[in-house]
Every structure is written in structure tokens, then in C-alpha cells.
PDB file of N, CA, C and O in Angstrom:
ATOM      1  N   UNK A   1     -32.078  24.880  -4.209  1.00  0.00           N
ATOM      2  CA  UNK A   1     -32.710  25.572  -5.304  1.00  0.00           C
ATOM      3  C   UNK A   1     -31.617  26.115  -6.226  1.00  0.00           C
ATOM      4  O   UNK A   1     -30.605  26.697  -5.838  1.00  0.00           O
ATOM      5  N   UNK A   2     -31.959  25.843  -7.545  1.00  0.00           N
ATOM      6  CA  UNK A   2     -30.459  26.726  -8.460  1.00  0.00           C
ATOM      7  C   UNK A   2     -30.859  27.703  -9.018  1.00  0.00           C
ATOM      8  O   UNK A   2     -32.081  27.833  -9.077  1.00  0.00           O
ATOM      9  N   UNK A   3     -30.336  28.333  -9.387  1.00  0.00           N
ATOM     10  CA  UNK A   3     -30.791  29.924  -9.909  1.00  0.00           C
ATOM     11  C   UNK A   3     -29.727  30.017 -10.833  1.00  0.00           C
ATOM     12  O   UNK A   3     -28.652  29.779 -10.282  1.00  0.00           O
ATOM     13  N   UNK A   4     -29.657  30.207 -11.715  1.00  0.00           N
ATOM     14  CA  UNK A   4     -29.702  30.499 -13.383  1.00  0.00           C
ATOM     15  C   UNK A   4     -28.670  31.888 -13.548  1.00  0.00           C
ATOM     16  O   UNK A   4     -29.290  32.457 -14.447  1.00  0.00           O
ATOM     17  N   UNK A   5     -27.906  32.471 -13.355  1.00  0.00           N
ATOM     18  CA  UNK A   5     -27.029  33.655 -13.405  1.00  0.00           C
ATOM     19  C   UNK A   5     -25.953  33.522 -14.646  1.00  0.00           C
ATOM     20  O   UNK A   5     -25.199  32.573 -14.861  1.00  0.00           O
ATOM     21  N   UNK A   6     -26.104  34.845 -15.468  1.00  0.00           N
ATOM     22  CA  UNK A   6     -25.004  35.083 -16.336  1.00  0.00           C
ATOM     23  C   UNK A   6     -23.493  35.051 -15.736  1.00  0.00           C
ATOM     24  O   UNK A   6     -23.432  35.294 -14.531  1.00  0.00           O
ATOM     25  N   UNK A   7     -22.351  34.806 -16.354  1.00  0.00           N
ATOM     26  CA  UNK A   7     -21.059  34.940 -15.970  1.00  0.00           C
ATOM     27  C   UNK A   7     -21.041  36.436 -15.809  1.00  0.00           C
ATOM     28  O   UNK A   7     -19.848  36.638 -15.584  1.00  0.00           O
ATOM     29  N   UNK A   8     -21.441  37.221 -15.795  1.00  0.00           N
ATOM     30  CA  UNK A   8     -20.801  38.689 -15.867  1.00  0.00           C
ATOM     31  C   UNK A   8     -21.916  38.949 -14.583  1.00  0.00           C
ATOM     32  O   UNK A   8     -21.395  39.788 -13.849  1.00  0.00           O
ATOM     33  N   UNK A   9     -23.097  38.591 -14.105  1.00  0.00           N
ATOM     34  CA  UNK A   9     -23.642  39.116 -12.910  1.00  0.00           C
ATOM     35  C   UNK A   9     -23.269  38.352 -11.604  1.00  0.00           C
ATOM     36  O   UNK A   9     -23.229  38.678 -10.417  1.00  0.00           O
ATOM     37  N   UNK A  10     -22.949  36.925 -12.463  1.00  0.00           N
ATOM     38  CA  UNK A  10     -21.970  36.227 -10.893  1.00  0.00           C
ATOM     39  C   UNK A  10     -20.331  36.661 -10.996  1.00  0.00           C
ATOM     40  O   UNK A  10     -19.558  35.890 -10.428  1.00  0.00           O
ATOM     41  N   UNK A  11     -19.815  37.706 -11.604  1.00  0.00           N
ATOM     42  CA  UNK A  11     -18.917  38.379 -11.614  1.00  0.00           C
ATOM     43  C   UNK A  11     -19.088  39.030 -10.169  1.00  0.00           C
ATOM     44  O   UNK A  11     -18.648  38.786  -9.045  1.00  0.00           O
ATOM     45  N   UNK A  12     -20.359  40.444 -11.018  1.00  0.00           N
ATOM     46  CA  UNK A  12     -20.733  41.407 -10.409  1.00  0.00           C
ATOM     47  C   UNK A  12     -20.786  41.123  -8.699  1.00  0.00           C
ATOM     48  O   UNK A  12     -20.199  41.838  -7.886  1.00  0.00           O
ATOM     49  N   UNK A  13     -21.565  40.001  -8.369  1.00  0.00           N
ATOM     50  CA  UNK A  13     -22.267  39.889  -7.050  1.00  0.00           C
ATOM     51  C   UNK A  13     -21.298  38.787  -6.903  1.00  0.00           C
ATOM     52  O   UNK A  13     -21.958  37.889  -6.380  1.00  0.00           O
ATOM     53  N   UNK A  14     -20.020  38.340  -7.089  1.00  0.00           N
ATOM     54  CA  UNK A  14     -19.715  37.018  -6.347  1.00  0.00           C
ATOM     55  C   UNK A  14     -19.749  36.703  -4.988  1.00  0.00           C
ATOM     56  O   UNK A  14     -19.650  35.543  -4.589  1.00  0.00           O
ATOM     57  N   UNK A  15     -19.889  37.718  -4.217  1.00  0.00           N
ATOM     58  CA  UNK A  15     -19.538  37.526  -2.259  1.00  0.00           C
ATOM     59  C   UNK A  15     -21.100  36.883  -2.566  1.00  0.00           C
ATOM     60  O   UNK A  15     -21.256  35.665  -2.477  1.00  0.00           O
ATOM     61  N   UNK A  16     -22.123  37.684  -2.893  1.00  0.00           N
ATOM     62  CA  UNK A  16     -23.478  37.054  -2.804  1.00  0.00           C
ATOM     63  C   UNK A  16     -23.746  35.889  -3.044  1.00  0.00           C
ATOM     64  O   UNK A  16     -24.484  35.149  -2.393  1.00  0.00           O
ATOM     65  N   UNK A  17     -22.898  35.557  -4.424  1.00  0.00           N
ATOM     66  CA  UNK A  17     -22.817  34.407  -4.931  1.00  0.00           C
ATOM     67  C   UNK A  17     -22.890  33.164  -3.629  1.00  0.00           C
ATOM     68  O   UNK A  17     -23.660  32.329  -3.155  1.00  0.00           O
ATOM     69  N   UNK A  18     -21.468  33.736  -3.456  1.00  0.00           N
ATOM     70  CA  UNK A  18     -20.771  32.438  -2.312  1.00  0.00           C
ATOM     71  C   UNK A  18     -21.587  32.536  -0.698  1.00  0.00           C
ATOM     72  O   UNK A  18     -21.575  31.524   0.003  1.00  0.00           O
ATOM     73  N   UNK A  19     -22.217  33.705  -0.235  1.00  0.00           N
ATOM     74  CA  UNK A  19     -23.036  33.803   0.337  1.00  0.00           C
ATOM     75  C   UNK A  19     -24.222  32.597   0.447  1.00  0.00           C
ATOM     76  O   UNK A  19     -24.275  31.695   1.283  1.00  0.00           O
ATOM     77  N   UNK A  20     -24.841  32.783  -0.293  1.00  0.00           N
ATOM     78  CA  UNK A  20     -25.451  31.846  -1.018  1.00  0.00           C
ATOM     79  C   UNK A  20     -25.311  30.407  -0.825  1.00  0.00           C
ATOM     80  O   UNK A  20     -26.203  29.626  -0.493  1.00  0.00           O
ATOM     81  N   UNK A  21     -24.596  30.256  -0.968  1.00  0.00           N
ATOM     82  CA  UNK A  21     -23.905  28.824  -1.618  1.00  0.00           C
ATOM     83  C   UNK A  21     -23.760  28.055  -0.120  1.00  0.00           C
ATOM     84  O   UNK A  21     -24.193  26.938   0.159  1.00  0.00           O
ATOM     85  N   UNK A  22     -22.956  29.066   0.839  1.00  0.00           N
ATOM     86  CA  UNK A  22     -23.002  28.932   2.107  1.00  0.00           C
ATOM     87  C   UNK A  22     -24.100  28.622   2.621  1.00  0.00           C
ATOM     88  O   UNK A  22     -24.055  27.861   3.587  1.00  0.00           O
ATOM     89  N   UNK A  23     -25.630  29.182   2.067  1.00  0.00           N
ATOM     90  CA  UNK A  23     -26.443  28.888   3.149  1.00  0.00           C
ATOM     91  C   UNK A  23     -27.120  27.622   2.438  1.00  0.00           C
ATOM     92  O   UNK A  23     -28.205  27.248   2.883  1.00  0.00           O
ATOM     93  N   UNK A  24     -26.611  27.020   1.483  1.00  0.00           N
ATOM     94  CA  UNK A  24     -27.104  25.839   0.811  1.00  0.00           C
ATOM     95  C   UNK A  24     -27.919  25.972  -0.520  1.00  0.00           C
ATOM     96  O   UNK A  24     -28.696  25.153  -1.010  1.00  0.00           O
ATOM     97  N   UNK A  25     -27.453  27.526  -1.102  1.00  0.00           N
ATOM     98  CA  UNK A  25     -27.901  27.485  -2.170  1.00  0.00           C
ATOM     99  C   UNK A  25     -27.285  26.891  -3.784  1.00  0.00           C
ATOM    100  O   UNK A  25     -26.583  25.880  -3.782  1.00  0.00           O
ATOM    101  N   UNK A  26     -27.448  27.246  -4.452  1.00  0.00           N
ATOM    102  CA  UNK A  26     -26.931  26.708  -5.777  1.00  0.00           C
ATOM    103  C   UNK A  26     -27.283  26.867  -7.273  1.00  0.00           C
ATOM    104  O   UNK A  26     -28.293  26.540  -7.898  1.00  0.00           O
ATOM    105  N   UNK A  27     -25.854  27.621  -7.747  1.00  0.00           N
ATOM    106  CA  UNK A  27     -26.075  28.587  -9.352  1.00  0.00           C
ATOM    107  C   UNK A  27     -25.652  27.378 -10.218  1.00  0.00           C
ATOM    108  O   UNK A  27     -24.983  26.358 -10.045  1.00  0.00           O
ATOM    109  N   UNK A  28     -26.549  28.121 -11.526  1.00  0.00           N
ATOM    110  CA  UNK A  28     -25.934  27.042 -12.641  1.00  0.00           C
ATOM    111  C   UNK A  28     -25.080  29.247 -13.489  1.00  0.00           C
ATOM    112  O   UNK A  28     -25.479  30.406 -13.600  1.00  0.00           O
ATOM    113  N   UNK A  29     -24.140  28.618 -13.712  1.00  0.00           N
ATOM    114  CA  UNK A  29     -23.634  30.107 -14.532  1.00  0.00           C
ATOM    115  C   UNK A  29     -23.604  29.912 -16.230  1.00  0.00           C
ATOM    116  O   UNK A  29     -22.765  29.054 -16.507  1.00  0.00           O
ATOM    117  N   UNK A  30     -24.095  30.312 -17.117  1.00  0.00           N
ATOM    118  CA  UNK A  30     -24.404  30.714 -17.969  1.00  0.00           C
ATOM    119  C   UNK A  30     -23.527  31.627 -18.655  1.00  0.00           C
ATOM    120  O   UNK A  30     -23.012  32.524 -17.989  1.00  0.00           O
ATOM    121  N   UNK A  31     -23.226  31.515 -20.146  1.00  0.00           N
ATOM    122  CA  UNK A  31     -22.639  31.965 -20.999  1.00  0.00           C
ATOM    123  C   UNK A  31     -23.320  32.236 -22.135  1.00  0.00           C
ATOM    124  O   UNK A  31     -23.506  31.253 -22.852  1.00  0.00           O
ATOM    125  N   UNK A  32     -23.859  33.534 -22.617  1.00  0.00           N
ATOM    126  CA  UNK A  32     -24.451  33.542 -24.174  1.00  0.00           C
ATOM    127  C   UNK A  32     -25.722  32.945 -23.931  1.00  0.00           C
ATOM    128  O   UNK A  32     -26.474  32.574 -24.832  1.00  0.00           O
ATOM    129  N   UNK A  33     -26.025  32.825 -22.371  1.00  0.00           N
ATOM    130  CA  UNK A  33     -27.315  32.186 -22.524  1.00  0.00           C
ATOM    131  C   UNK A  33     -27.452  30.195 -22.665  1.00  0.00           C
ATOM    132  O   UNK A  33     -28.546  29.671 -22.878  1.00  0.00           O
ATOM    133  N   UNK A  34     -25.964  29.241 -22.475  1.00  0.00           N
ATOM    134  CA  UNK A  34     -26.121  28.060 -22.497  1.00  0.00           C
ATOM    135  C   UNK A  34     -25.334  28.170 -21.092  1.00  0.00           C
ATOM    136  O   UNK A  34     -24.493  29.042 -20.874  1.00  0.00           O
ATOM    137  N   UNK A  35     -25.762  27.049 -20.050  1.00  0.00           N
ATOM    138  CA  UNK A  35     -24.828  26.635 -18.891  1.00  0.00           C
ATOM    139  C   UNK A  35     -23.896  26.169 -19.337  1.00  0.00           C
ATOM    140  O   UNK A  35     -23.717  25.480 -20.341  1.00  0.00           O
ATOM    141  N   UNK A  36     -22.832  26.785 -18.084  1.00  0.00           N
ATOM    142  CA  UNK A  36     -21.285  25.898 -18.856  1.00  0.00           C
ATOM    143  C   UNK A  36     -21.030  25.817 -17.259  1.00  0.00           C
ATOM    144  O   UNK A  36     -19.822  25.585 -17.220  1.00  0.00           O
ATOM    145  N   UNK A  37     -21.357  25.861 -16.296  1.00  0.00           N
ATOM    146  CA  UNK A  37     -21.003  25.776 -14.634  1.00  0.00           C
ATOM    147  C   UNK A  37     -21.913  25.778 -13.619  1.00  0.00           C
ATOM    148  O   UNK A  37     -22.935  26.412 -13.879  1.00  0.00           O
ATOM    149  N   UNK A  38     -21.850  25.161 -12.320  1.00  0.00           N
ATOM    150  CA  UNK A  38     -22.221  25.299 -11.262  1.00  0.00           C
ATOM    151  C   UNK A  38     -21.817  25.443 -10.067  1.00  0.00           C
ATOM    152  O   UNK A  38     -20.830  24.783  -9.745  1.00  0.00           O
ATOM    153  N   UNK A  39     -22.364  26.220  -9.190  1.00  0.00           N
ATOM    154  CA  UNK A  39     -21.507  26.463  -7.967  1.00  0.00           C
ATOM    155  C   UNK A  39     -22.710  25.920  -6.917  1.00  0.00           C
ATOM    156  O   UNK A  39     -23.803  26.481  -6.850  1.00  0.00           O
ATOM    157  N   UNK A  40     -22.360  24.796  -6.141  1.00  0.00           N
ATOM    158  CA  UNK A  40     -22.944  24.326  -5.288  1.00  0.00           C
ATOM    159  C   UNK A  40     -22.263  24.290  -3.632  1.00  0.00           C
ATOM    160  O   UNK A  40     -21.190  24.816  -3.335  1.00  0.00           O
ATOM    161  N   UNK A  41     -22.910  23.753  -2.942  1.00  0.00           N
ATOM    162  CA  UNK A  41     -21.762  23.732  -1.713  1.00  0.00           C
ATOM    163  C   UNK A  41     -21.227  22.562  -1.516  1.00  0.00           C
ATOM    164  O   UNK A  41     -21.870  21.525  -1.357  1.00  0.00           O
ATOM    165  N   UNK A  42     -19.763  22.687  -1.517  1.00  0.00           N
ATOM    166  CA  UNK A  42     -18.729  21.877  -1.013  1.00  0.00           C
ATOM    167  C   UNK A  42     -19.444  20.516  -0.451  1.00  0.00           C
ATOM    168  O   UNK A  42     -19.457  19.382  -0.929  1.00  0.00           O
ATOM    169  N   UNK A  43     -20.089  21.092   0.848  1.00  0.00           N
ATOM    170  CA  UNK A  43     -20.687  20.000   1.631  1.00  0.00           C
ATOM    171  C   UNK A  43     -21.435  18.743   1.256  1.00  0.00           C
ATOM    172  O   UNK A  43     -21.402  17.650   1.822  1.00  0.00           O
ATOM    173  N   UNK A  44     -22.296  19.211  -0.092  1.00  0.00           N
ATOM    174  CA  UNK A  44     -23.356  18.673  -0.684  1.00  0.00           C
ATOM    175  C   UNK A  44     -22.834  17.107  -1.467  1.00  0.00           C
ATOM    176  O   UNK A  44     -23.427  16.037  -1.602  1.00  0.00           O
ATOM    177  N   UNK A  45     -21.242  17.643  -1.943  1.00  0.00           N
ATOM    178  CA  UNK A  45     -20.450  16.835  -2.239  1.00  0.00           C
ATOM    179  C   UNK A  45     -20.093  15.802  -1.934  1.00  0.00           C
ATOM    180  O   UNK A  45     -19.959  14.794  -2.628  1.00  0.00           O
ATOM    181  N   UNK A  46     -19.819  16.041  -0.356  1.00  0.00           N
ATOM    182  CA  UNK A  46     -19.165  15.353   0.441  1.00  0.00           C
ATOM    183  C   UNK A  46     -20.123  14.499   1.142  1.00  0.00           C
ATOM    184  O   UNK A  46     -19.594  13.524   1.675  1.00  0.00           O
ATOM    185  N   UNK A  47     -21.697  14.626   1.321  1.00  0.00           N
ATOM    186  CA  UNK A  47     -22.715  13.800   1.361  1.00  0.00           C
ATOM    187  C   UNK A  47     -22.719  13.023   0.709  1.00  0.00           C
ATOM    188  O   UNK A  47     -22.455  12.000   1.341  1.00  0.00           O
ATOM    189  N   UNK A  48     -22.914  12.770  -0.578  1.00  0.00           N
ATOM    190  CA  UNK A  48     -22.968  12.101  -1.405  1.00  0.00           C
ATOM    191  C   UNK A  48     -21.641  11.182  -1.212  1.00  0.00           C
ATOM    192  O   UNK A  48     -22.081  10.070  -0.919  1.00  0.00           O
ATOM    193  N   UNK A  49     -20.276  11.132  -1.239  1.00  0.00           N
ATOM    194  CA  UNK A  49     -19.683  10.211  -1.108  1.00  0.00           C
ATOM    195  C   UNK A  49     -19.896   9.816   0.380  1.00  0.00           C
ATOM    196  O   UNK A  49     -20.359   8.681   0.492  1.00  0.00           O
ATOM    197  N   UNK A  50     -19.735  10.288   1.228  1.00  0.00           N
ATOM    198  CA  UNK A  50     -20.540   9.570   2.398  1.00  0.00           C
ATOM    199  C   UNK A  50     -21.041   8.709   2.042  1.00  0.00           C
ATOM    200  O   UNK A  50     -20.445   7.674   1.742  1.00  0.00           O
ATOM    201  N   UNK A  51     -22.530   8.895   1.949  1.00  0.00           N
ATOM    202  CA  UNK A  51     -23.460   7.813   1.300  1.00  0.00           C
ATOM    203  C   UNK A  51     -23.190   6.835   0.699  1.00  0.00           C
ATOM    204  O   UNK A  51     -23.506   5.709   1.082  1.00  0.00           O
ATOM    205  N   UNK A  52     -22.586   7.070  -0.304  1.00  0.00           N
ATOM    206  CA  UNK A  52     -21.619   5.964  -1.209  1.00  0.00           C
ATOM    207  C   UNK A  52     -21.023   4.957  -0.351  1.00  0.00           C
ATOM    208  O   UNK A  52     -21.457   3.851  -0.028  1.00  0.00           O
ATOM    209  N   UNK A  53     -20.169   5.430  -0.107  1.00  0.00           N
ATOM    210  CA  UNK A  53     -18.913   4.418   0.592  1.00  0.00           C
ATOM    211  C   UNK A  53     -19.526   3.993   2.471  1.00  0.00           C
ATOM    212  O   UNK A  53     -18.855   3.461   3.356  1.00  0.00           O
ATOM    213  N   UNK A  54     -20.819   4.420   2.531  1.00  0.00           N
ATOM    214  CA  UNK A  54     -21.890   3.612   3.884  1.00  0.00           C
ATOM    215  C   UNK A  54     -22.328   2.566   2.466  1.00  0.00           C
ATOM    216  O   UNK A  54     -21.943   1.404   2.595  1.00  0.00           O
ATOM    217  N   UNK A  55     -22.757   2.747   1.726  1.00  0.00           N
ATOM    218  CA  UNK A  55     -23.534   1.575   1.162  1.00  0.00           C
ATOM    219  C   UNK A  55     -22.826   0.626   0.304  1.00  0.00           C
ATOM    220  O   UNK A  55     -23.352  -0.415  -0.089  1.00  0.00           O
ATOM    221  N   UNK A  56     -21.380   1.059  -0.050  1.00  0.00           N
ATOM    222  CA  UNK A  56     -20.233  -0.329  -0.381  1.00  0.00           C
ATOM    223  C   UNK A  56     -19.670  -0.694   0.956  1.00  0.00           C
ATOM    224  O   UNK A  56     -18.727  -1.478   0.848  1.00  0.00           O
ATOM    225  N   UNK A  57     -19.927  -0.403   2.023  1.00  0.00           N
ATOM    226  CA  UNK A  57     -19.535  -1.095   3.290  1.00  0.00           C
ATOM    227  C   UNK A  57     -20.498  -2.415   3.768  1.00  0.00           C
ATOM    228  O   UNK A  57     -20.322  -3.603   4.038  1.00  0.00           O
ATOM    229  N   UNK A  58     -21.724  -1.372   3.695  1.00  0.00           N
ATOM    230  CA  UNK A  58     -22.516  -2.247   4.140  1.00  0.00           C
ATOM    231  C   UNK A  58     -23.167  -3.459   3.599  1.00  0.00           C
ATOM    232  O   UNK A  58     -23.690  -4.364   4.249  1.00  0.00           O
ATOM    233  N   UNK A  59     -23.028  -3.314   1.943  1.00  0.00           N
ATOM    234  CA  UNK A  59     -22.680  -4.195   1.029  1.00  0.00           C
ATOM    235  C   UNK A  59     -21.748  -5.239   1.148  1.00  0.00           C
ATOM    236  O   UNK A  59     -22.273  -6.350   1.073  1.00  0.00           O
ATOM    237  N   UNK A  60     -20.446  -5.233   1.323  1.00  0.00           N
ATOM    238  CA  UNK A  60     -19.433  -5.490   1.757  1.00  0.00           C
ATOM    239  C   UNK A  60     -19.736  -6.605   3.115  1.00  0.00           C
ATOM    240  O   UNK A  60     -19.728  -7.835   3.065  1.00  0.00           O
ATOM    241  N   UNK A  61     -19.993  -5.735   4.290  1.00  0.00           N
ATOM    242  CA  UNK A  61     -20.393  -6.743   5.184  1.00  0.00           C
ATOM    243  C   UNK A  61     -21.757  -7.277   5.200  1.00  0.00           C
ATOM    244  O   UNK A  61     -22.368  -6.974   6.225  1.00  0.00           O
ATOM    245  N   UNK A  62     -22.317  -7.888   4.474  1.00  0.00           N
ATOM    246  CA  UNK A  62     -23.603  -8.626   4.025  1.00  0.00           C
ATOM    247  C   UNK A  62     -22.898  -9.833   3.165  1.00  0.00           C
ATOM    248  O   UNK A  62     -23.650 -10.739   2.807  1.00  0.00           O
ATOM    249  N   UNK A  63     -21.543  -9.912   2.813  1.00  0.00           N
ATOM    250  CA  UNK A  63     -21.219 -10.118   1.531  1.00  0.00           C
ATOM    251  C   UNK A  63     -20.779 -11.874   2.988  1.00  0.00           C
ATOM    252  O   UNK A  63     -20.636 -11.710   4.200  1.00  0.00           O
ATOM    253  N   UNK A  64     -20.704 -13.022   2.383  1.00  0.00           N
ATOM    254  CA  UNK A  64     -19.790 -13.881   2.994  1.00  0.00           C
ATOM    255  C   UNK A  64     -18.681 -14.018   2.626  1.00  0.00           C
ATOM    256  O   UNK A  64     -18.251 -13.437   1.630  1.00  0.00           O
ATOM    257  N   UNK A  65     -18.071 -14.716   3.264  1.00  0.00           N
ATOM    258  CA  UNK A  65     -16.689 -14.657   3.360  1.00  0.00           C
ATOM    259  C   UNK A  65     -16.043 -15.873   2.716  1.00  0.00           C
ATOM    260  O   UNK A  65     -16.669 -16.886   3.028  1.00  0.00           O
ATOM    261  N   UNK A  66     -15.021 -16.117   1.935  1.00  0.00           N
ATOM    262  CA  UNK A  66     -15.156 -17.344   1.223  1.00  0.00           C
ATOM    263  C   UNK A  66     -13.499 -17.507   1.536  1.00  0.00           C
ATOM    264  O   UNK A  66     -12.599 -16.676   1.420  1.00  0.00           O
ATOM    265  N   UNK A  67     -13.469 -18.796   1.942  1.00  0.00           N
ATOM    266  CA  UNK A  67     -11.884 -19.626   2.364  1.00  0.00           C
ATOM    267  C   UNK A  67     -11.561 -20.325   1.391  1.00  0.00           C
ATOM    268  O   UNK A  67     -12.111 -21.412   1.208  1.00  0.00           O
ATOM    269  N   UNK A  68     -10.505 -19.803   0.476  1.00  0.00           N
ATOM    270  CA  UNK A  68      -9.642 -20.079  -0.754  1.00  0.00           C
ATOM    271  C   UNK A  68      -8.315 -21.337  -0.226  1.00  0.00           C
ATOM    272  O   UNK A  68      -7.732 -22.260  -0.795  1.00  0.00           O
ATOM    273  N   UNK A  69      -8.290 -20.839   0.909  1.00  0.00           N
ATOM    274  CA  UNK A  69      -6.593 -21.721   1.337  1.00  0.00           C
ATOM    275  C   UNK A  69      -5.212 -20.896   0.759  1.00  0.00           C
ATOM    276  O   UNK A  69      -5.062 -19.892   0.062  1.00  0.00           O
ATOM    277  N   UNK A  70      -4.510 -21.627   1.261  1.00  0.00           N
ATOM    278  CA  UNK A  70      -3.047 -21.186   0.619  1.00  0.00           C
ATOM    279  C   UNK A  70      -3.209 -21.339  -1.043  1.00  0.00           C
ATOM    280  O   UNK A  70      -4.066 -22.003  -1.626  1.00  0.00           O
ATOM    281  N   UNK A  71      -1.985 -20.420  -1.724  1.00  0.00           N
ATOM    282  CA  UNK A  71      -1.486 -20.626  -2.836  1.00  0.00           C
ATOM    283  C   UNK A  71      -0.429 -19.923  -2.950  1.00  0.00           C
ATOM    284  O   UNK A  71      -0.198 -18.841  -2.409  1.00  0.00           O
ATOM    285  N   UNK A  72       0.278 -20.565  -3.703  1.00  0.00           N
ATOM    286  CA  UNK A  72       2.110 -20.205  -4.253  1.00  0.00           C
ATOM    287  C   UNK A  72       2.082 -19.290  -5.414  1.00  0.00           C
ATOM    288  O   UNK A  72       1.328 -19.467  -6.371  1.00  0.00           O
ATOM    289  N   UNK A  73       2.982 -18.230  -5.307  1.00  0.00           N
ATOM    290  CA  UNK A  73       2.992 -16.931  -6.199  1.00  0.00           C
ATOM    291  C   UNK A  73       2.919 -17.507  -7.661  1.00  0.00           C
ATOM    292  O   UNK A  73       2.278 -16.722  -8.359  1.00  0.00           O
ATOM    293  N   UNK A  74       3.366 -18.641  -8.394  1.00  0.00           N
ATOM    294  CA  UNK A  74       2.966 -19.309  -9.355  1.00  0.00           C
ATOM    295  C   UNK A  74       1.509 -19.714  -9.809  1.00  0.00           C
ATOM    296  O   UNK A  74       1.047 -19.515 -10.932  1.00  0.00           O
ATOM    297  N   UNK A  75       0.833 -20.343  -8.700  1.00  0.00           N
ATOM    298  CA  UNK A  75      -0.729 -20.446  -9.188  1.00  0.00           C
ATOM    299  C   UNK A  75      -1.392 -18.866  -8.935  1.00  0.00           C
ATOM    300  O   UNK A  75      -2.506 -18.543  -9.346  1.00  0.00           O
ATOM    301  N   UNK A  76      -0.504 -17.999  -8.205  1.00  0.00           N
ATOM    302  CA  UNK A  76      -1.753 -16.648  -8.199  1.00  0.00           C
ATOM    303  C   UNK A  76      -1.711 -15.761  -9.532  1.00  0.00           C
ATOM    304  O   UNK A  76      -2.490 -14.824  -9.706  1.00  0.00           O
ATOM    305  N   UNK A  77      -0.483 -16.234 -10.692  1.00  0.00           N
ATOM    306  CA  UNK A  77      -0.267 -15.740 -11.651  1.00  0.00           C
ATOM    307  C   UNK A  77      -0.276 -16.712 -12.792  1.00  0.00           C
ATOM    308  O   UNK A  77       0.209 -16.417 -13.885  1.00  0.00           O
ATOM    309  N   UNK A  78      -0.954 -18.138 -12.478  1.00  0.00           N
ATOM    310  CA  UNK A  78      -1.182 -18.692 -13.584  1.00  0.00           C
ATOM    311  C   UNK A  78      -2.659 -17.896 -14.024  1.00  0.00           C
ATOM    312  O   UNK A  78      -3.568 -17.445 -13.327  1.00  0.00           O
ATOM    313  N   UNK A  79      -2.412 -17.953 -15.791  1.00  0.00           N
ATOM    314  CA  UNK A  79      -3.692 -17.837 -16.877  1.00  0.00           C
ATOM    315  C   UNK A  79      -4.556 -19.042 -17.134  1.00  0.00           C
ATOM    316  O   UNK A  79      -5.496 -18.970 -17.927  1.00  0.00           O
TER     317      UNK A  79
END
């Protein structure tokens, strides 16, 4: 869930802030009234590339395998 906080009250309350954040919550921080930040958890992050790089693997091994043969440093740099 994100919750919407001015820069000067996620000043005020930052332990809460990060409190928060810890238990899987998540601020967007606000300036003048437009977002300019978010504080989410670390972890949430790190899911997401997880995920990622399971599904270019598994991509990857679905993929066949294709036998080129030899070649000489000349044909691997011909145009």
C-alpha cells in the first residue's frame, strides 16, 4: 500500500517511515504537493530481478542449441 507523505512529515517521522517500509509498506514523498520519491522495501526490488533473470533462464533453456563449427579469428571479424 503507498501512502502519500510530504518531505517535511517524512522528515518528522522517518524511524516510522522506515518502520514501515520494513513491514512491507511503501511512501511516495511529495514536494509542494507533486511526487518526486519513493521509499519502498529493498526486498521488493530484489523480487523482481529474481523473477527476471528465472524467466531469461528458463527462456534460455527452451532455446536449442545450434552447432556453428570452427572458425578462424578472420571470418569471426569479417563484415
Amino acid at each position: 500500500m503507498k501512502r502519500a507523505v510530504s518531505a517535511a512529515e517524512a522528515n518528522r517521522n522517518f524511524s516510522k517511515v522506515l518502520h514501515d517500509v520494513r513491514q512491507g509498506g511503501s511512501y511516495v514523498i511529495t514536494s509542494h504537493g507533486k511526487p518526486v520519491a519513493k521509499i519502498i522495501p529493498f526486498a521488493s526490488r530484489d523480487a523482481v530481478a529474481v523473477a527476471a533473470k528465472e524467466a531469461l533462464l528458463a527462456r534460455l533453456r527452451a532455446q536449442r542449441g545450434v552447432v556453428v563449427g570452427r572458425w578462424t579469428r578472420d571470418e569471426l571479424y569479417e563484415v
